[in-house]
Steps between C-alpha positions, in 0.01 A plus 500: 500500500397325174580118675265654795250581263457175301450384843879384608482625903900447554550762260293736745701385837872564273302858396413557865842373674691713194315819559351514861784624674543843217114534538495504832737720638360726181158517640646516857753829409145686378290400782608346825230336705256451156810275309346160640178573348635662198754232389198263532272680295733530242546139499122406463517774207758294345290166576202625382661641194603154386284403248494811307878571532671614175887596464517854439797566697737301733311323788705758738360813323164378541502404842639832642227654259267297705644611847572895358117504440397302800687762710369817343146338525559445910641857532244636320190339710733615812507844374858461438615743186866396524641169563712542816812262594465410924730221578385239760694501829409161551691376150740729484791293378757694670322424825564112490929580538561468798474846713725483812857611379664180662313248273570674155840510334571882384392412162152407602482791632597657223266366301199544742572877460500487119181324480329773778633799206394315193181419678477881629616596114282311337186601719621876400460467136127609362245232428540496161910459494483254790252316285708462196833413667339231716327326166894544346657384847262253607385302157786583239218697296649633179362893495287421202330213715523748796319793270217254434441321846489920635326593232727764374694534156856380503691839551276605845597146626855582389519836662365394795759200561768737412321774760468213760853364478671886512281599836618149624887567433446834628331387855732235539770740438392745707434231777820358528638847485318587819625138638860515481 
């Protein structure tokens, strides 16, 4: 981000193609059919950001600080208290295995199913949980980076990963319980 700022514009294409595909599905796990718009308003934040950018933390703390406050703002002028998780049929990644029995080998099957739980898990936890284990999951935040991008101390963002990953053991537990 500092290259990008004294003006070096293949430092902001390795930023983008390094962190697009996190942000994204991010943005796109708190709010389906709003993600497109989201991911690129977070962007032009970033852009317009450029001359006055200082390292305070790592670039990927500051981004998802971006896109945590760029969400709350959205749900707020939607009247939206809690961030809620709705996956999008149309890129659900378990929906591009094949689907007829005859085409997929048991073990794409297999893993078609555990993608339809985790999915179903994750969309379970509470906003805040879901929140902190996708910034852990999706950009490798540490939970100090985590606490700050959330604006939270360290031991909430701690105790909510721990919360998030325990309910997610538990439903997939209890899933493939009811499965075999």
């Amino acid at each position: 981000m500092l290259a990008y700022r004294n003006g070096d514009a293949a430092a902001f294409e390795a930023l983008y193609g390094r962190w697009r595909g996190r942000l994204y599905r991010y943005l796109a796990h708190q709010a389906r059919d709003e993600a497109d718009e989201l991911f690129q308003d977070v962007w032009m934040r970033v852009v317009g950001a450029r001359a006055h950018y200082e390292v305070a933390a790592k670039f990927s703390t500051w981004l998802f600080r971006i896109a945590h406050n760029r969400l709350m703002d959205h749900f707020r002028a939607r009247g939206r208290g809690i961030v809620e998780l709705v996956d999008d049929p149309e890129d659900d990644p378990a929906e591009r295995l094949p689907t007829q029995a005859e085409e997929a080998p048991p073990a794409l099957l297999e893993r078609r199913e555990a993608a339809r739980r985790i999915l179903d898990c994750l969309a379970a936890l509470p906003a805040p949980q879901r929140e902190t284990f996708l910034m852990a999951e999706e950009s490798g935040m540490t939970l100090e980076e985590i606490a700050k991008a959330a604006g939270v101390g360290r031991e909430t963002a701690k105790s909510r990963l721990r919360y998030a990953l325990d309910r997610l053991r538990r439903c997939l537990d209890g899933l493939r319980g009811t499965v075999n």
